[in-house]
N, C-alpha and C positions, 0 to 999 in steps of 0.2 A: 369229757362226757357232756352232752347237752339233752338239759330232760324236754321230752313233751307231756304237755297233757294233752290225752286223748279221752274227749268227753263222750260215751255212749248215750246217745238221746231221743233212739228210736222204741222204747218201751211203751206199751200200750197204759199197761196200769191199772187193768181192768176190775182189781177188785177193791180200786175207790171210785167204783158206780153210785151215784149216776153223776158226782161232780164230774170224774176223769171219763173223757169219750175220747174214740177214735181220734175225732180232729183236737183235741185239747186233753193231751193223756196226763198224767199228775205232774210231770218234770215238770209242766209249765203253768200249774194254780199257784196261786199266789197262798201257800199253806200256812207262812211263820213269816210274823212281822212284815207283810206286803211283799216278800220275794219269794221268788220258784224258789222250789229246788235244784233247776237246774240253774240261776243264778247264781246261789249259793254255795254248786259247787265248782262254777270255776271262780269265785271271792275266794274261797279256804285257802287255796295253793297260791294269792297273788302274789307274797310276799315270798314266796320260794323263787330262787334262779332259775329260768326256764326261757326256753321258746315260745313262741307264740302259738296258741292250744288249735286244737283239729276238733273240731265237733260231728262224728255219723248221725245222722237224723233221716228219717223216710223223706221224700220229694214235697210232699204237702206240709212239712213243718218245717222248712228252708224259713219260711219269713217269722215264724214264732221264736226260734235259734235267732236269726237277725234283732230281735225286738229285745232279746234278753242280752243278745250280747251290747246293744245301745242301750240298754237302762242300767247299765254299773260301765259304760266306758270301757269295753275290751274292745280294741283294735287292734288289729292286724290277723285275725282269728281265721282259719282254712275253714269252711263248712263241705263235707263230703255228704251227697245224698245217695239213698239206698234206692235203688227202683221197685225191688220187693224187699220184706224183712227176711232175714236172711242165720238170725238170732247171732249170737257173738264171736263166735267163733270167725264166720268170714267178714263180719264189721272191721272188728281186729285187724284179720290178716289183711285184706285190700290196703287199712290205712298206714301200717306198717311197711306196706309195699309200695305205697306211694312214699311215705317219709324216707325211707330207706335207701332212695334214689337218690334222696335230695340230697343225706346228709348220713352215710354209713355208720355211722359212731352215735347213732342217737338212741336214746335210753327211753322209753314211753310209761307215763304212768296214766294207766288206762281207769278211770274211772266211770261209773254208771251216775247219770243225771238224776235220780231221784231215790238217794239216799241222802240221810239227814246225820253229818256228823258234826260235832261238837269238839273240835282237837283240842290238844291241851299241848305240852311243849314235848312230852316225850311221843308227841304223836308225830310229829315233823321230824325228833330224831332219828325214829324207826323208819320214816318212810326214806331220808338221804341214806340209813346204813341198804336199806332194802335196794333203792338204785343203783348203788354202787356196787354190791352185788349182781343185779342183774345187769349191767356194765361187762363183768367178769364170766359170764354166760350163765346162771340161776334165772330157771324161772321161779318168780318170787308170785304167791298169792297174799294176803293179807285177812288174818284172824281175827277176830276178834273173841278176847276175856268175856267168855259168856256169865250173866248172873243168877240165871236161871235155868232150869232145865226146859227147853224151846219145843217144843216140833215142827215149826213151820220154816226151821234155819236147815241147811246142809251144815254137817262138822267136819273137821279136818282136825286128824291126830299128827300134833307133833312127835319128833324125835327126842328122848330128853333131854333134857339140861337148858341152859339159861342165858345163851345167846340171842341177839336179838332175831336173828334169821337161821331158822332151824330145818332140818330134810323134814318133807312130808311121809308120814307113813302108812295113813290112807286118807281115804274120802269116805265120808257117810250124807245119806241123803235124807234127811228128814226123817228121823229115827221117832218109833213110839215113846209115850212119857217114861216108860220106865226104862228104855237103854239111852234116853237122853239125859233121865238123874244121874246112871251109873255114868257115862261121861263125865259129866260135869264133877262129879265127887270124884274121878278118877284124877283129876288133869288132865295135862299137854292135849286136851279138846280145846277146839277155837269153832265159834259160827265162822262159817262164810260169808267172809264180808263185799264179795264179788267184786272186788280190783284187784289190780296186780302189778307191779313192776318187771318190764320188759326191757332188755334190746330186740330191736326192731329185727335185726340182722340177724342175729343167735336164736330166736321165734323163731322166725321162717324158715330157718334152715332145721332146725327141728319140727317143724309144723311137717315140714317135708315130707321126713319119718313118719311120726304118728298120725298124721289126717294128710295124705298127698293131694284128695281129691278137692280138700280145702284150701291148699300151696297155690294148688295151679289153677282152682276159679280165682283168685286172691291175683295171679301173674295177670290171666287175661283180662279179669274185670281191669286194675289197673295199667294194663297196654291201650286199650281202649278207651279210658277215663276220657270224656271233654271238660277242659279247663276254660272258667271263665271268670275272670278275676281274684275272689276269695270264694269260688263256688268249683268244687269238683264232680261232675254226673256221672256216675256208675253209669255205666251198660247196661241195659236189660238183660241182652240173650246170656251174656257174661258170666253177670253176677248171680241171675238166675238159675245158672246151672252150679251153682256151690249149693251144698248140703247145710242142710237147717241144724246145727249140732250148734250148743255152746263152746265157749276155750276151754272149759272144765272135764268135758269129755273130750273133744276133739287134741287137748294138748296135757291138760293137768295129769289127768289119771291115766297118761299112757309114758311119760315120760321118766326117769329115773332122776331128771332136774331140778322138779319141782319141790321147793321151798317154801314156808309160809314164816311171814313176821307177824308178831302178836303185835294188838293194838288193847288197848284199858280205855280208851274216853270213851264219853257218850255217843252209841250207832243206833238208827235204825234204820231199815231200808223200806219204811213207814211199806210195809206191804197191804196193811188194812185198814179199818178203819178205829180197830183198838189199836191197831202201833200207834197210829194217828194219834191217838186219847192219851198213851202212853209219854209222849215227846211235850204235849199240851200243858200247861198251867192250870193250877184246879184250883175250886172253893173250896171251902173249909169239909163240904160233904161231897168232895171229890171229883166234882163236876167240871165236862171243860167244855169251851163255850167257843164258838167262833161264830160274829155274824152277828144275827135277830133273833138270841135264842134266851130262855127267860124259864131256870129249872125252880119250883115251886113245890117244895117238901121233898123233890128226889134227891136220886145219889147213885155215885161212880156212872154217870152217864155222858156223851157226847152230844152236845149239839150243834149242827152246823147247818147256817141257811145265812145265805147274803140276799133273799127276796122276803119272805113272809113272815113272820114274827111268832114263831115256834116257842110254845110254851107246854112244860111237861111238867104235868103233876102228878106226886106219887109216883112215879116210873124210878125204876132200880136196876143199872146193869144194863144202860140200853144205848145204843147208837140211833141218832136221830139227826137223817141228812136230807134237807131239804133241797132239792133243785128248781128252778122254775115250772121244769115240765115234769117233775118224779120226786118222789119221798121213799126214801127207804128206811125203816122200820128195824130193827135186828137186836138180839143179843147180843153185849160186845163180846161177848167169848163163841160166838156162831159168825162172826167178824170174816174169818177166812172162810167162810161160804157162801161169801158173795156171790163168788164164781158159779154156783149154781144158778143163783139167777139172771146173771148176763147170760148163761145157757138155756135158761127154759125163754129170755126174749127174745134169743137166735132162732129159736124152736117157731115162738109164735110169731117168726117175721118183725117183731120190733124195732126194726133198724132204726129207726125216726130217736130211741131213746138210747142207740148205743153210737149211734155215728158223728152224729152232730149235737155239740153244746148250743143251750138255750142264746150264749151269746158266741157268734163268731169271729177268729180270728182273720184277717184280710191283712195283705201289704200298705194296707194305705189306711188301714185304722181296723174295721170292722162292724158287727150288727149284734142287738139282741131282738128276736123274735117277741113283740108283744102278744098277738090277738090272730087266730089263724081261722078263717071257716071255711064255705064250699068255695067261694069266689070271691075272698079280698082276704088280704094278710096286712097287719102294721109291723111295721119294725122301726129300729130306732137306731137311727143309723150316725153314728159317729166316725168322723174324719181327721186324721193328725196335717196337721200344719204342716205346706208346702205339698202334700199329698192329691193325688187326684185318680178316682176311677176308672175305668176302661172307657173308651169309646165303644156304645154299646147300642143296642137294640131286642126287643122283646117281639116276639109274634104272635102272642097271647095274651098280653096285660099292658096296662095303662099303668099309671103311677103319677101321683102326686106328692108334692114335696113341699114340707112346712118348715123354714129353719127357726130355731128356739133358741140357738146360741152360735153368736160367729160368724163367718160370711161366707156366703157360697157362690162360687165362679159356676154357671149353668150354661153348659152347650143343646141346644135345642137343632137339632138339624144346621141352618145357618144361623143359628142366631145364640148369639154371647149375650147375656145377663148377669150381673152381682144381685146377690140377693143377701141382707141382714135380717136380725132378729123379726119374727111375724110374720116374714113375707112367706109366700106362697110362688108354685108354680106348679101347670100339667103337662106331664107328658105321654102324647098320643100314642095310644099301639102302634107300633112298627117305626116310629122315631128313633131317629140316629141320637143317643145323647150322652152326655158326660157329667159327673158334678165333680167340685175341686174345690181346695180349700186354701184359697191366696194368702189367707193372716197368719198372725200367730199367734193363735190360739185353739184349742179344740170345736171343728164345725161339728154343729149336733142335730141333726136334721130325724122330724117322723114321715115316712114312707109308707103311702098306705095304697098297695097293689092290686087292683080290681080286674078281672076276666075270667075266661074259663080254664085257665091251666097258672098254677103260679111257682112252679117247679122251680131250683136253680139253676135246670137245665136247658131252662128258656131265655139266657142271654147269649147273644149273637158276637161275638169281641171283634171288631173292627180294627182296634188299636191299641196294644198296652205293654206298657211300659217293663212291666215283669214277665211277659213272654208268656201268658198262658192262654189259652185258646177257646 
C-alpha cells in the first residue's frame, strides 16, 4: 500500500471576511504561529510513510501552493489546477484518476487545506488502521469526538461498539441546538470532520455507481490533463462539465461502504471567526489578540489587524477584524453570519472588497496597495531574490520607482540600469519595461502610478516567465 496525501486547496473561506478574499482565501493567511493552514497541513503527516502529496487548487493560486510548499521544504509535490471550482466531489475524482494510472494500489488520504488539527499519538494510530482499511475497499470518513452540541458541523452516526473504524449509519446535516444536544448525549455521533481515507481505484469504481456523471468528467478531465513538470491543467470544456456535488453526497451517502473513524484531539475547520477565537490563546479576561490590537476593560473578544492599532474598550463578545481596506464589527456568536455580508457586497457590486486582498500575491513576490485616487495609486511593491517581473508595458499610466531596500535590475525600453537604496527612476506611458531583483535579499521598491486609467488590466506582457498573458 502506498499512501498519498491529497491536499484540497481550492476553498474560498468566505466567512473570514475581509482578511480571507477570492485571491488569498484563509488556507493561505498566515493564522497560527506565522504558517497557513495549508502549510500546516501538509507539516502534520511529514512523519507518516507516504508518497509525495498532490495539491487541487483553482489556476490563480498555483504560485501561492508553490510559496507554501518552498516555505517548509516539500519537494517533489504534483499541484493539480481546477479551471473552475467544481466542489469536492470531482477534485477528488480527477486526482484519483490521475494517481491511479500511475500507481493502482495507492491508498489517498484526502485532506482539506484549512483545517486546524492538533494530533496527538492515537490520532496517527486511527488514521494507518483507517488506510488500511480503505486499502481493503472501505470508504473511510473521519469523525470527530464532538464536546459540544455544534450547529454549524454535519454529524455522522456510528454503528456501535468500539472499533477504531465502524459502518456509517447515517449523515445529519447541521442539526438545530436541540437535536444536536440529543446527539451528542446520545453517542456514536461524530462532527464531520471532512477527510477521508481512500483507495484511489475502489472510489472510482464505486464513484461509478453512485455519481457516474462524476466518473466520467473525472476519466475525461483526466484523458485530457496537460502535464508540465510538477504542474497538472485540468481542461476546461472537461472539467466543466462534472457536477458541482461534494464526496459526501456524490459518494458517502449513497454508498453501503462507508465508514467513519473517530478522532478525540483538538479539530477545527476555523469556519469563522469565533472558531478563529476558539483555537487562539487568551488573557486572563478571555481575550485573543493577533496583530495591533490593545482590549481595554473588555472580554471574550477577538482582535485581529496587522495594519492599525485597534483598541476596544468596554466591548464584550465581539469579533473585531481589521483589514487595510474593511473592519468588520460582529457578535462572536453572529460569527457565522458573515456570509450575509459578503452577500449584501455581492448585491451592492463590492468586488474591490471581496476579490482582491489589500496585499497581493504575485510569482515573483508581490504588492500592497497604499493610497488609491482618480488618477494616481501608490503601492509598495516587494520582490524575492533572483525573481523578476514581466516584460511589460502600460497604455494608460506612467510609473515611477523609488527603491528603499535592495537592488533593482530596471529595463527601460533599451536600456539596463541597477538601481540601490534611494535611487529613483521613470517610466514613460507606453515603455517596454521590467524590474528584477539580482541580490539576495528582499527588493522593496514604492510605485507610484499616475494617468487616466490604473486598472490591472492595463498591463501589456510581452514576456514572462510563468506563462500568463
Amino acid at each position: 500500500m502506498n499512501m498519498y496525501p491529497v491536499i484540497l486547496a481550492g476553498g474560498r473561506g468566505t466567512r473570514l471576511w475581509p482578511l480571507s478574499r477570492a485571491d488569498k482565501p484563509k488556507q493561505f493567511l498566515p493564522m497560527h504561529g506565522g504558517q497557513s493552514l495549508f502549510e500546516r497541513t501538509l507539516l502534520r503527516h511529514r512523519d507518516m510513510p507516504h508518497a509525495a502529496p498532490w495539491i487541487v487548487c483553482g489556476e490563480a493560486d498555483r504560485f501561492q501552493v508553490q510559496d507554501g510548499l518552498a516555505a517548509i521544504g516539500e519537494d517533489g509535490a504534483t499541484i493539480v489546477t481546477e479551471p473552475v471550482a467544481r466542489n469536492t466531489a470531482p477534485a477528488i475524482a480527477v486526482v484519483a484518476e490521475l494517481i491511479a494510472r500511475r500507481d493502482p494500489e495507492a491508498v489517498l488520504l484526502v485532506l482539506p487545506s484549512d483545517h486546524l488539527i492538533t494530533p496527538d499519538a492515537s490520532y496517527f494510530a486511527t488514521v494507518e488502521t483507517a488506510l488500511a482499511q480503505a486499502a481493503a475497499g472501505r470508504m473511510v470518513t473521519f469523525g470527530v469526538v464532538p464536546s459540544f452540541p455544534e450547529t454549524g458541523y454535519g454529524y455522522i452516526k456510528a454503528a456501535p461498539g468500539s472499533e477504531p473504524v465502524r459502518q456509517v449509519e447515517r449523515f445529519v446535516e447541521k442539526p438545530p441546538i436541540a437535536e444536536a444536544g440529543r446527539m451528542v448525549s446520545e453517542g456514536n455521533y461524530y462532527w464531520n470532520a471532512g477527510f477521508f481515507a481512500l483507495s484511489a481505484r475502489a472510489m472510482l469504481d464505486e464513484l461509478a455507481r453512485t455519481a457516474p456523471d462524476v466518473a466520467q468528467a473525472a476519466k475525461a478531465a483526466a484523458d485530457a490533463a496537460h502535464e508540465s513538470g510538477s504542474t497538472i491543467t485540468l481542461p476546461a470544456a472537461e472539467f466543466a462539465g462534472a457536477p458541482d456535488i461534494s464526496i459526501d453526497y456524490a459518494l458517502f451517502e449513497r454508498t453501503d461502504k462507508a465508514s467513519v473513524a473517530p478522532i478525540s484531539c483538538a479539530w477545527s475547520d476555523v469556519g469563522s471567526w469565533r472558531a478563529y477565537w476558539e483555537t487562539l490563546d487568551k488573557d486572563e479576561a478571555g481575550n485573543a489578540i493577533r496583530g495591533k490590537g490593545m482590549p481595554v476593560e473588555s472580554e471574550n473578544s477577538l482582535i485581529v489587524s496587522d495594519q492599525a492599532d485597534v483598541i476596544a474598550l468596554g466591548v464584550k463578545d465581539l469579533a473585531i477584524i481589521a483589514a487595510r481596506d474593511a473592519i468588520l464589527v460582529c457578535p462572536l456568536d453572529r460569527a457565522q453570519d458573515v456570509k450575509i455580508v459578503v452577500a449584501h457586497l455581492k448585491a451592492a457590486k463590492r468586488n474591490e472588497l471581496l476579490d482582491v486582498s489589500p496585499t497581493v500575491t504575485r510569482p515573483w513576490g508581490g504588492y500592497t496597495s497604499i493610497m488609491k485616487s482618480g488618477r494616481f495609486q501608490v503601492k509598495h511593491l516587494f520582490v524575492a531574490p533572483g525573481k523578476r517581473l514581466s516584460m511589460q508595458k502600460h497604455h494608460h499610466r506612467a510609473e515611477h520607482w523609488v527603491v528603499v531596500s535592495g537592488t533593482a535590475e530596471v529595463t527601460i525600453d533599451d536600456t539596463v540600469q541597477t538601481l540601490s537604496e534611494n535611487q529613483s527612476t521613470y517610466i514613460p506611458l507606453g515603455a517596454v519595461h521590467r524590474l528584477a531583483n539580482p541580490g539576495h535579499i528582499l527588493l522593496e521598491v514604492i510605485e507610484v502610478q499616475t494617468g487616466s486609467y490604473l486598472g490591472e488590466d492595463d498591463i501589456v506582457r510581452l514576456a514572462d516567465e510563468w506563462g500568463r498573458r
